[in-house]
C-alpha positions in Angstrom: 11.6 18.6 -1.0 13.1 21.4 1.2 11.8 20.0 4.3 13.4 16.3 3.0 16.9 17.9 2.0 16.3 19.7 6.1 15.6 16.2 7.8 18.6 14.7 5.6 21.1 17.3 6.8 19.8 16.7 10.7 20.0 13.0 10.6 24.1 13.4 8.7 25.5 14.8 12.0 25.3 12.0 14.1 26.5 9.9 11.0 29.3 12.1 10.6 30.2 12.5 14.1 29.9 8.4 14.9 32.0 8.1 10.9 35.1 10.1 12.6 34.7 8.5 16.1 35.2 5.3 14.2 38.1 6.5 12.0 40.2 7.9 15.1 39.6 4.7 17.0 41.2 2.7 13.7 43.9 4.6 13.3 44.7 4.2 17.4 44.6 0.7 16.8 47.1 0.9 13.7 50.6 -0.9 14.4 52.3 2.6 13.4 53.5 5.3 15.6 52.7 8.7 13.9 55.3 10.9 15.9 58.1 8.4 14.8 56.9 8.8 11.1 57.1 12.1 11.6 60.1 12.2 12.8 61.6 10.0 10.0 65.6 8.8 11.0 66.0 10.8 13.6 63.1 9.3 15.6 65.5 5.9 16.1 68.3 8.2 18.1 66.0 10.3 19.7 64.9 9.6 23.8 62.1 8.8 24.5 61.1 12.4 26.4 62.1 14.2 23.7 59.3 11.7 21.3 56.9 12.3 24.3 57.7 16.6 24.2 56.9 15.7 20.0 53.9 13.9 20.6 52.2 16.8 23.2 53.6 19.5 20.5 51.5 17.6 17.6 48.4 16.8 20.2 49.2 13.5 19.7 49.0 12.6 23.4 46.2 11.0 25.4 43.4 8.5 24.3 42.1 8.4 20.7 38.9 10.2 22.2 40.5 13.1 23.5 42.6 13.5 20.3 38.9 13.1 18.2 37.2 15.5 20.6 40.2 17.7 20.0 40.0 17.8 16.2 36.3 17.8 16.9 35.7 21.2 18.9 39.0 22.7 16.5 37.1 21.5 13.2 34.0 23.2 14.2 35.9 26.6 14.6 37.4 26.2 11.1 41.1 24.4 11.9 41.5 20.9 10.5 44.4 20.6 12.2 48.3 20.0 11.3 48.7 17.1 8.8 51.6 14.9 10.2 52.6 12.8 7.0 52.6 15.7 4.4 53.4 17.9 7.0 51.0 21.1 6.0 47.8 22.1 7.4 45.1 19.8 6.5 43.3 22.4 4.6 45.6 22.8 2.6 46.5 19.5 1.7 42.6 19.3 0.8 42.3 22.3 -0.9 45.5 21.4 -3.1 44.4 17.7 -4.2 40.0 18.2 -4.0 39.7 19.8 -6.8 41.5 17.4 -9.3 39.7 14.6 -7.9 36.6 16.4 -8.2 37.1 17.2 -11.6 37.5 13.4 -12.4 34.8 12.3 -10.9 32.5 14.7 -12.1 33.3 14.1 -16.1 33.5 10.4 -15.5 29.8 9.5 -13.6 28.6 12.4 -16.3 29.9 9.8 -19.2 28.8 6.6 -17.1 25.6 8.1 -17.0 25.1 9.1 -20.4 27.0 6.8 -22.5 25.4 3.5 -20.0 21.5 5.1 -20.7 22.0 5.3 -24.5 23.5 1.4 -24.7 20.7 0.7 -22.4 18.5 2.0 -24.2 20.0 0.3 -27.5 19.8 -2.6 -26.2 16.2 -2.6 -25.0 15.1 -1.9 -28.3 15.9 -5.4 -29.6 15.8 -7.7 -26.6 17.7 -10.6 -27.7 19.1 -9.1 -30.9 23.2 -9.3 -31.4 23.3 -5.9 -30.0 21.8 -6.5 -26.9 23.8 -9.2 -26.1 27.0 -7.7 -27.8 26.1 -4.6 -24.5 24.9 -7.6 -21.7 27.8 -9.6 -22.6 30.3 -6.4 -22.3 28.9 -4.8 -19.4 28.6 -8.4 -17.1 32.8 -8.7 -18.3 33.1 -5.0 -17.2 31.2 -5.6 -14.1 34.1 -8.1 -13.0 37.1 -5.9 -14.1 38.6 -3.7 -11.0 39.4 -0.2 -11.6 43.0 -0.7 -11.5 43.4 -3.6 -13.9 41.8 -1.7 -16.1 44.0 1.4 -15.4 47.4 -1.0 -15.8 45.6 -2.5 -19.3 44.7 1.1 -20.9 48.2 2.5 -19.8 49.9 -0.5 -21.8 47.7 -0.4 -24.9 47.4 3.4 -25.6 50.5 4.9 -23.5 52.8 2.2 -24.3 51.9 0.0 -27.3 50.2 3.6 -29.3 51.9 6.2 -27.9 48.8 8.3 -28.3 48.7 9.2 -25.0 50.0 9.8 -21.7 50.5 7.4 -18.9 49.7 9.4 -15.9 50.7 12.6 -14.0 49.4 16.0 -14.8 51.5 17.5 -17.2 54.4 16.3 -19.9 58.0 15.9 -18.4 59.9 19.2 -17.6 56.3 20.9 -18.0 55.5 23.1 -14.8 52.2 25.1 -16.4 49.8 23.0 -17.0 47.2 24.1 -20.5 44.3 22.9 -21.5 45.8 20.7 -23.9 48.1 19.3 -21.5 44.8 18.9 -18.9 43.4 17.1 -21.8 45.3 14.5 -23.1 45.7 13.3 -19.4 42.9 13.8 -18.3 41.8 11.4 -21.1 42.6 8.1 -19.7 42.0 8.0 -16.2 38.2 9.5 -17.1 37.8 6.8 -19.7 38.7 4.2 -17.2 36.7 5.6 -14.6 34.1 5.7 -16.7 33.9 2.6 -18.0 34.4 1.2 -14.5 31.0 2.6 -13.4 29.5 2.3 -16.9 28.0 -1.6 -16.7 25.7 -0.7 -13.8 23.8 2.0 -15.6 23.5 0.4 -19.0 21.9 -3.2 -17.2 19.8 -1.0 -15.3 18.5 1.6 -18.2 18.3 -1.6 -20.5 16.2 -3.7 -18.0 13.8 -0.5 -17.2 13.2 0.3 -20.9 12.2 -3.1 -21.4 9.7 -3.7 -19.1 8.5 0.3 -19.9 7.7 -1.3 -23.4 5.5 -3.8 -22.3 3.2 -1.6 -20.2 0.1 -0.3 -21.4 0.5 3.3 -21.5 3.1 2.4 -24.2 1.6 -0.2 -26.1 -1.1 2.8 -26.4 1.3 5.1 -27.8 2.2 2.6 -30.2 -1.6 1.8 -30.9 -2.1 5.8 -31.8 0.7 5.7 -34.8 2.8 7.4 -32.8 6.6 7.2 -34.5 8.9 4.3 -32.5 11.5 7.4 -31.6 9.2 9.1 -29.8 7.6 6.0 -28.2 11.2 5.1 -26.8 12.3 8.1 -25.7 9.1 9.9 -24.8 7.3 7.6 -23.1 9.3 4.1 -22.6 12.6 6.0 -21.3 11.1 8.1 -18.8 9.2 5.3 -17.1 12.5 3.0 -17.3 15.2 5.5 -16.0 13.3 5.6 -12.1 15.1 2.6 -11.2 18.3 4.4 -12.7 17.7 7.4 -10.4 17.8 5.3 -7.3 21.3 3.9 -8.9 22.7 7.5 -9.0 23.2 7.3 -4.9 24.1 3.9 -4.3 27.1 4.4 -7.0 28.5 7.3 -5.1 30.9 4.9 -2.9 32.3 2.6 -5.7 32.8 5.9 -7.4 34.8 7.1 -4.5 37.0 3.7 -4.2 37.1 3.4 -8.2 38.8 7.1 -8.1 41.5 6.4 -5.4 42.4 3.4 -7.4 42.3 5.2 -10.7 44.2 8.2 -9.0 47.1 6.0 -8.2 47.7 4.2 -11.1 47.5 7.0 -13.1 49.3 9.3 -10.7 47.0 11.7 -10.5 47.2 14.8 -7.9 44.2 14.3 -5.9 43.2 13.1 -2.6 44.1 9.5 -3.4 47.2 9.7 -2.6 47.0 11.8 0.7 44.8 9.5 1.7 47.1 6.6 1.8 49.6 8.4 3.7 46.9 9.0 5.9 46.3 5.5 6.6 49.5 4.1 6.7 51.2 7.3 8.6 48.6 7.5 11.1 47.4 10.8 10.8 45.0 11.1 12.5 43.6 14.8 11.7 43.6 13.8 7.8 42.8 10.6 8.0 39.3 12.2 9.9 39.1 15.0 7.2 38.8 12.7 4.5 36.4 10.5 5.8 34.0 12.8 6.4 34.2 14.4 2.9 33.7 10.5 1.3 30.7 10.2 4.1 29.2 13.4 3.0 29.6 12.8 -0.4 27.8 9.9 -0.1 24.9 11.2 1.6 24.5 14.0 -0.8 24.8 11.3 -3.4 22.1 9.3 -1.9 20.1 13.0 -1.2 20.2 13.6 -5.0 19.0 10.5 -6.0 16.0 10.7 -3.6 15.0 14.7 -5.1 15.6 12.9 -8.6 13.2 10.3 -8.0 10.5 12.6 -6.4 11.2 15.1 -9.8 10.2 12.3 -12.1 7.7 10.6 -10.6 5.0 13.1 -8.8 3.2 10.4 -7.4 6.2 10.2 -4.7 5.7 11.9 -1.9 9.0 13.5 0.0 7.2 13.5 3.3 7.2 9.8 3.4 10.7 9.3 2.5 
């Protein structure tokens, strides 16, 4: 597995370098003009060699390789460059916003997971029963709801039409310190919606494995040798149905990623979601770069662990031919 994990981590750099090349040569084609972002107002009276002086100062200048090889060779030594829309260094704009959004996703694809194995598992037990098609019937719906609708629906039923809880942001109003209470209750919402945005996939996939685990021999065996119907289902039955769930892990990475920039923005969240707007819309080029690579990479981890997973719980995998 270490030699797999080694081969993986080879074959991201070219990835990761071709991922930026691509990102610098969208934002180049983007109709905005970072230096006159940056520059705001005065941007409209100033000439055009003082915009050209602004646009060498913020190594703005040249073609979109040259600024990429730039950031490249400076990103290599450390320095992600000077963030033109937020005006900070990239770093810090990252190190500011990643762990929030970190924290999100971590709590929400940790509930996805769980929660959508045990209805999976429910709902395998009695194929065709109303509970089964109570979970089918929900998850398909869920399947088909965006992230942010169903943001904008659990704002208006628990912030607005309970009260129970908080519509967005990070702490109450007038609040600076933020408690674990505070974290909490809103933190609550945006996890749930996260959550149940990734949830479907897991519970069809668990539900679907488990079932046809209960038809193969080794189980009907178990069965055959008195063995109690608990420890048939999750003993035997789950652990042969959840491989096909492993190989979900990986491929869920992305959505998760998209589902949490939505989620970040409705809710108002302090993560990355919104710097990466203003990275896209601003034209900033060194963030815009920056956060791109950390999606790519976390989706090649994502699709990493998924692959060690597999190999864990089933030894008849081997790593070397992956």
């Amino acid at each position: 597995m270490a030699r797999l994990a080694a081969r993986r981590a080879l074959a991201a750099v070219p990835v990761l370098v071709a991922v930026t090349l691509g990102a610098f040569a969208l934002a180049a084609a983007s109709p905005f003009d970072p230096v006159r972002q940056y520059a705001g107002s005065a941007g409209l009276r100033a000439s055009q060699d003082t915009l050209d002086q602004l646009r060498e100062n913020l190594a703005l200048d040249g073609p979109f390789t040259e600024q990429w090889w730039r950031w490249l060779t400076s990103a290599l030594g450390g320095d992600l460059g000077w963030s033109v829309s937020l005006r900070q260094p990239v770093a810090q704009v990252i190190g500011e916003r990643m762990g929030w959004s970190v924290l999100l996703c971590a709590i929400a694809f940790v509930l996805a997971v769980v929660l959508g194995t045990l209805l999976g598992v429910v709902a395998a037990r009695r194929q065709g029963g109303w509970l089964d098609r109570c979970v089918t019937g929900a998850a398909y719906v869920l399947q088909a709801a965006p992230p942010f609708w169903l943001g904008l629906l659990a704002v208006w039923f628990f912030a607005l039409h309970l009260g129970v809880l908080p519509a967005g942001g990070l702490t109450e109003f007038g609040e600076e310190t933020v408690t674990a209470g505070s974290l909490a209750r809103h933190l609550a919402l945006p996890v749930g919606v996260l959550a149940v945005s990734q949830l479907p996939w897991f519970a069809l996939y668990t539900r679907q494995g488990v079932a046809d685990a209960l038809r193969e021999d080794p189980v009907r065996g178990a069965r055959a040798r008195g063995l109690r119907e608990r420890t048939v289902l999750f003993g035997h039955a789950l652990r042969s149905g959840l491989l096909p769930v492993l190989t979900l892990v990986g491929t869920r990475v992305p959505e998760l990623i998209t589902g949490a920039l939505l989620v970040e923005t409705v809710f108002s969240w302090p993560g990355i979601a919104s710097a990466t707007v203003r990275a896209a819309t601003d034209s900033d080029f060194p963030l815009l770069a920056a956060v791109t690579v950390l999606a790519t990479l976390a989706v090649l981890v994502g699709n990493l662990l998924a692959d060690l997973l597999y190999v864990l719980a089933d030894p008849r995998v081997d790593p070397e031919e992956m």
